[in-house]
Structures are given as structure tokens and as C-alpha cells.
C-alpha positions, 0 to 999 in steps of 0.5 A: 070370365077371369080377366073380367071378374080381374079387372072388376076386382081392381076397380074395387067390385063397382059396376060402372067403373068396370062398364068404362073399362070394358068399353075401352076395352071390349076384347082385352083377355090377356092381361099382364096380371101385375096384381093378379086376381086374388081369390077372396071369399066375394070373388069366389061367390061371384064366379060360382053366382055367375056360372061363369058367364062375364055378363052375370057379375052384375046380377052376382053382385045385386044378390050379395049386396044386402049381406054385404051390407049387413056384414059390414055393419056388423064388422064395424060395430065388432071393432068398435067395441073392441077398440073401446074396451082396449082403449081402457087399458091404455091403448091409443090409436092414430089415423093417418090419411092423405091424397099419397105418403100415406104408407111411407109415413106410416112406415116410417113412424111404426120403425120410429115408435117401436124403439120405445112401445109395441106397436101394431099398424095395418099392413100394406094398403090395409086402409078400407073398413074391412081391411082394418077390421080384419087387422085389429080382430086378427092382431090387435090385443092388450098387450099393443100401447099404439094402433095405427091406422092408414086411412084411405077414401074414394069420397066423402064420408068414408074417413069419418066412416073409419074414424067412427070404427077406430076412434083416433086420439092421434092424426096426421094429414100428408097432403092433398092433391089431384089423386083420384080426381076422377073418384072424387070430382072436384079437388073441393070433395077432396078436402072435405074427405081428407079433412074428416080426420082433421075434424074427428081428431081436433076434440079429441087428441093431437094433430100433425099437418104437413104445411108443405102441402099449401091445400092443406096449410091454407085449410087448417084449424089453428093450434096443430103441430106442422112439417114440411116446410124445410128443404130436403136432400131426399123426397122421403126426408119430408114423411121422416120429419112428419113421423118424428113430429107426431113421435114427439108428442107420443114421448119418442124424442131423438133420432132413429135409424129408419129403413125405406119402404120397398119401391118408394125412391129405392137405389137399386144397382145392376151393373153399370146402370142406377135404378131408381125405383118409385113403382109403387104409385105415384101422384103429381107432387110425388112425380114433381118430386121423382124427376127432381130428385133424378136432376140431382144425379149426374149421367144419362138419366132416363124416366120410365112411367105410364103417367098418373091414373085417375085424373079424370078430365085434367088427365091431359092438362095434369100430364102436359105441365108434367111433362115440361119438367123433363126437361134436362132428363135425356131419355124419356121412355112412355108406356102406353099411348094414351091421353096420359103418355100424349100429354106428357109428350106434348109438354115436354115438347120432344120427341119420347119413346113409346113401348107396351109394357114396363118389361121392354123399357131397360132394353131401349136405355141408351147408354150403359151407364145411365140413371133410370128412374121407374115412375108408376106401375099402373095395374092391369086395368089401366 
């Protein structure tokens, strides 16, 4: 019952998404809890509805939906208000979204905008209605002159839903691309969701877009401040100058000294071997950009990934036109054998090594001084 109601929890509580899982996976219990099951109020209260018994989480989850609903309208209705009465005191919001760089870029422009302001941001992944909800009842108060405010959606309607609750003065747009493509359906779904931002904030404030990202430049309005465009030694140099850009505009001009989030492109040393460390997630740009900047190095160099999660039926073909970029990578450790791992196999062209789990790849490095890029770090239910 804990491995299900796990992997229910991973999938965000939707019913058919677990369904796909647990057909793939009938008999999967031992899992590598990589993100282990967090025992929030909702996941409690469908244990205890369930009686333990897998199979009535879905009648759990019929019971607790209309109270969910009237929750989460009242929850949204609380901040609102909330927000409203700071705003008339000087505070001003920004909302950042996008298909990845979402959290470096927020990161960055907080470490950026303190030098001058208080300034509060959600934490983590803190991007759905309750989890921003949850930091500005908490939190946010008069004393703060800037919220902002990561921004994540599975579909249409959910950026807009957000905005509605924040009321962003301030957006920025990082990029778009395949992510999610297996929630979204089409990349045409994706514009329209990310764009909801674009569309709130344009009659009410200021907009940076990264015009790197040629789905993004090619469906912005006019008049909007852009990066993204320069060359850059390292991947994170390109969410640097977003951020600078948008503290421009919010009077925070000249350089500050910012520090990398955790597992995004980190150098890490252990003896003799150079890890580079972008675990946290990962997408086709940011891969793209995770195997150059590994070229950039001199040695042995290594990859280890499990591939991209959520590319729906371009899953194969995404992999397979990612895997003919490791060329010139001399070792190429897959986790798991499955459409992702194949399809990177079958780009490259060559032969790669397969192991279980992320834990066992650092035994089979080649060399003992060598550059190991760790791309991606899918949670259990991938």
C-alpha cells in the first residue's frame, strides 16, 4: 500500500497516470525512494480511507475531491485578497515560467535583487496553487518590496489560474520545449500554457523573454525586454543574464556575485575524478547544453542519464537525435533499458553500457581520472 500510495503521490494523485504506471508495473514494491513518500495531511487521509488496501485509493480520492475543490477555492480567494491589500503598500510580484531554468533563474534573480530589497521567492518547486499559497500565507508580509513567484503547469489554464491568484507586475518567459510533452500533447498546448503569463503580464507591467529559445521569440508580442542571444562559456550564464535583465528594470544595475543552485551544472571533486552534477532534472535543451559543456573538458568523459521522462510518443525519436550528440563522449553509461536508454543507444550508433540504478555507475568509470557528467535523476516512478 506505501509503494502505491508513493507512486500515486509522484504522479501528483491522478488516477490514470497511476493506472499506466501500475500496468508496467504490476508487481514493483521495492522501490529506490529517491523521493520518498511524503506524509502530507491528503496522503494520510487516503491511507486511513483506504484501509490500507491499494485498490481503494481511488475511491479515497472520489471522497476527498469535492473538499478538495472547495479548499482550493478558498485558498486561492485567501491569497488573493492578501496580495491585494500588500500591493497597496508597495509590494510588487513576479511570475517566472517556462518549459526548464525555471528555479536557476529564479535563484539567481532573488541573490540578484537582495543586494538592494527584501525580497521573499517560493521555495524549491513551490510552483502549484497550494504551494504558492502555502508560501505567501506563511511568509509573505508587509515588510517584503518583491514576491516572486516560480510558476509551473501540466496544461492549459493553470499559469492563468496562478496569475489570477498572484497578479504578477513582473514576467519572465525561459523557454519552451518538448518537456512534458506526454501531459501537454502537442508542443502547440505548450505555448498556449506558457504564454498565459505573457499575456497577463503585457497590460500590466514588464516582460523578459529569452529570445534564445526560437519558440518563444517567434511567438512574442512586440516591445519586450530579451536575452539569450550571446554566447556563453557556461550553461547557466544564459539564466544569469535573464535575471540581470529583469533586475534592470527593478533599478538593481551592475554586477552581483551569485551562487549555483545545488545539482544544476555543480563541479564537484572526489579524488582524481570531476563530476558534473545536473541531477536535478533535465530536458532536451538542457541536455543539448549538459553534453557541450562536458566536450568543453579535457580527459576521459563519461555521461550518466536515464534519458528524459515525459516525451510521450516522441520519447524514441527525441532520445535517438540525443543520442548522436555523444559522440566524442568516451563513456556512456545508460540507467535502465527502456524506450529512453534504447533510443539514446541507437543514436549514438555504439555500443553503451546499461546498469539499474545511478549508484552502481561510478563503479564502472574506466579511468581514474576521468569527467563524469550525471544527467537526470528520474524519480521512482520512472
Amino acid at each position: 500500500m506505501k509503494a502505491h500510495l508513493h507512486i500515486l503521490q509522484l504522479e501528483g494523485y491522478d488516477p490514470v497516470r497511476f493506472l499506466r504506471w501500475w500496468i508496467k508495473n504490476p508487481f514493483k514494491f521495492n522501490l529506490e525512494s529517491k523521493k520518498p513518500l511524503v506524509w502530507t495531511g491528503k496522503a494520510k487521509l487516503i491511507y486511513w480511507l483506504s484501509g490500507g488496501f491499494w485498490p481503494l485509493m481511488f475511491m479515497a480520492l472520489m471522497i476527498l475531491w469535492p473538499f478538495e475543490e472547495s479548499y482550493r477555492w478558498y485558498v486561492k480567494r485567501k491569497t488573493r485578497e492578501k496580495i491585494k491589500n500588500l500591493k497597496k503598500g508597495g509590494l510588487r510580484v513576479i511570475g517566472i515560467t517556462g518549459s526548464y531554468g525555471k528555479t536557476s533563474i529564479k535563484e539567481f534573480l532573488h541573490q540578484i535583487l537582495s543586494s538592494k530589497y527584501r525580497v521573499l521567492r517560493t521555495p524549491e518547486t513551490y510552483n502549484t496553487v497550494l504551494g504558492i499559497a502555502r508560501v505567501a500565507d506563511l511568509e509573505l508580509d508587509e515588510t517584503y518590496d518583491y514576491f516572486i513567484c516560480e510558476m509551473g503547469a501540466y496544461k492549459e489554464g493553470e499559469i492563468v489560474e496562478l496569475c489570477r491568484m498572484v497578479e504578477p507586475d513582473y514576467g519572465i518567459l525561459t523557454g519552451i520545449n518538448e518537456q512534458h510533452l506526454e501531459r501537454f500533447g502537442s508542443i502547440e498546448n505548450t505555448i498556449k500554457a506558457k504564454f498565459e503569463l505573457v499575456e497577463f503580464v503585457k497590460e500590466r507591467g514588464r516582460l523578459v523573454l529569452n529570445f534564445g529559445n526560437e519558440l518563444v521569440k517567434k511567438n512574442a508580442p512586440v516591445g519586450v525586454a530579451t536575452y539569450g542571444q550571446g554566447k556563453y562559456k557556461h550553461p547557466s550564464e544564459q539564466n544569469i543574464e535573464g535575471a540581470e535583465k529583469m533586475a534592470r528594470i527593478l533599478g538593481v544595475d551592475g554586477k552581483v556575485k551569485v551562487k549555483l543552485p545545488p545539482h544544476r551544472l555543480t563541479l564537484v571533486k572526489r579524488g582524481n575524478v570531476t563530476i558534473i552534477d545536473d541531477a536535478y532534472s533535465s530536458n532536451v535543451d538542457g541536455f543539448k547544453k549538459a553534453v557541450e559543456y562536458l566536450k568543453t573538458f579535457t580527459g576521459w568523459k563519461v555521461i550518466v542519464t536515464p534519458g528524459i521522462a515525459e516525451l510521450g510518443r516522441e520519447t524514441k525519436r527525441i532520445h535517438q537525435e540525443l543520442g548522436k550528440l555523444l559522440t566524442g563522449i568516451d563513456q556512456v553509461i545508460l540507467v535502465g533499458k527502456n524506450d529512453r536508454t534504447r533510443g539514446l543507444k541507437t543514436g549514438m550508433g555504439r555500443t553503451g553500457e546499461y546498469v539499474e540504478r545511478v549508484g552502481e555507475a561510478m563503479e564502472r568509470v574506466q579511468k581514474t581520472k576521468a569527467i563524469v557528467l550525471f544527467e537526470n535523476d528520474l524519480p521512482d516512478n520512472y
